[in-house]
N, C-alpha and C positions, 0 to 999 in steps of 0.2 A: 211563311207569311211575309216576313221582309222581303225576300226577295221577287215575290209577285207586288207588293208596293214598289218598290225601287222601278222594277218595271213600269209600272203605268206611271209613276212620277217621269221618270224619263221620258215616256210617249208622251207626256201630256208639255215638257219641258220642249220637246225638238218639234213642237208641232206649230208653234208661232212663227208667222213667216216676216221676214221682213218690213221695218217701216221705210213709209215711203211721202208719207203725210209732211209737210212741211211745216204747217203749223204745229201738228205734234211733237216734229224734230227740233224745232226752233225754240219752246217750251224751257223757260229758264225756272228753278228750282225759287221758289219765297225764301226769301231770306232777310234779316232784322238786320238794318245799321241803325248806330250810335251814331247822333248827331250832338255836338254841343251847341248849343243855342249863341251865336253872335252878340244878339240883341234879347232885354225881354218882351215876349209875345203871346198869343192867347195861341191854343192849338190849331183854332181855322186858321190862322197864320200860318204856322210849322207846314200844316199840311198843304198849304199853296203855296209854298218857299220848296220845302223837300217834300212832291210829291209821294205819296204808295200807294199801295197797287191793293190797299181796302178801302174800306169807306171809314169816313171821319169818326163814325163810334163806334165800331174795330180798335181805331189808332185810339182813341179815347182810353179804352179799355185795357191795353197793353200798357199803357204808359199810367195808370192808373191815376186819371184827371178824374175830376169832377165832373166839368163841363166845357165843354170848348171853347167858350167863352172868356175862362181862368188865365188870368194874364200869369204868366210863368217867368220866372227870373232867368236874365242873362247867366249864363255858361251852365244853365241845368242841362242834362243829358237826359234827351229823348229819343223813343226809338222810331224809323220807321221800318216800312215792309217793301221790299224790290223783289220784284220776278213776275214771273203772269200769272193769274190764276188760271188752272187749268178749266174750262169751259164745258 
């Protein structure tokens, strides 16, 4: 029985053919920086200072605000999100 799975996992493994897509290739992985806050600011702030790559109540949600509107004090550490979302 293993060895007829092992088989078809293998056929099913060498059967993908090369990508060639360039937006697929160019596809950077999401990934969270730590920003320390300069100055304090409300999160629509933060997020048209150090753009991401979600929407403002995504980043709201990660960083556990209130509201986007919540003036946040200088040198809090807040996250955002960099990479593409894949489409």
């Amino acid at each position: 029985a293993f060895e007829q799975q092992h088989q078809e996992l293998e056929r099913i493994a060498t059967s993908f053919g090369t990508v060639r897509d360039k937006d697929v290739l160019n596809v950077q992985p999401r990934r969270i920086e730590i920003v320390k806050l300069p100055r304090a600011m409300t999160l629509k702030e933060f997020a048209e200072r150090y753009p991401s790559s979600v929407e403002l109540e995504e980043l709201r949600l990660i960083n556990q605000i209130d509201s986007p509107d919540t003036q946040i004090p200088a040198g809090t550490p807040l996250k955002r999100v960099t990479g593409k979302r894949i489409e």
